[in-house]
N, C-alpha and C positions, 0 to 999 in steps of 0.2 A: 229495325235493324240499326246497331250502331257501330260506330265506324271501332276497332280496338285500341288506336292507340288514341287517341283524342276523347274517346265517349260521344263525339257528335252523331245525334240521330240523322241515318240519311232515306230509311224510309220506313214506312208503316204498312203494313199489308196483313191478311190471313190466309191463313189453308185450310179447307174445307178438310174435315175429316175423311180418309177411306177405308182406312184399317179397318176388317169386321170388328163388330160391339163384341166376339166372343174374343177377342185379343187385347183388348183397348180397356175395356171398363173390368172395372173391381168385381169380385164376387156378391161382396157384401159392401152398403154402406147405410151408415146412417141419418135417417133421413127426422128434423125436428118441426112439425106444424108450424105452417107459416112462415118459414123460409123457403127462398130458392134453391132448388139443386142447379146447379149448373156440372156438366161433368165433359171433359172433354173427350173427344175420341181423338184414337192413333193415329199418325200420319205415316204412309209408307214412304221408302226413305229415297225413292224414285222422285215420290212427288213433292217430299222436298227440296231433293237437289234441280231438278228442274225450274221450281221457282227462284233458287237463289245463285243458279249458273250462271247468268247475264253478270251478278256482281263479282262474280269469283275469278270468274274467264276475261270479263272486260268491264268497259263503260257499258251499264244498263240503256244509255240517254240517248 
């Protein structure tokens, strides 16, 4: 997460995916041997405001 007016990063974290895979992932995609699929899933937006309320509301610290 970076600060907006500055650009300084003040922290680095993830969200585990929740959204179901039938809301979140593509129909179709194409996939080439020997590479990685990496594909994200959806985050419900519950769980992200939860993790980013401590920075919005207040000091996290």
């Amino acid at each position: 997460m970076y600060e907006m007016r500055t650009g300084r990063r003040l922290t680095k974290f993830t969200v585990d995916g929740d959204e179901a895979a039938k809301y979140s992932c593509p129909v179709t995609y194409q996939y080439v041997a020997g590479q990685a699929v990496e594909m994200a899933q959806g985050v419900k937006d519950e769980t992200l405001s939860r993790r980013l309320r401590p920075w919005v509301m207040g000091s996290p610290r």
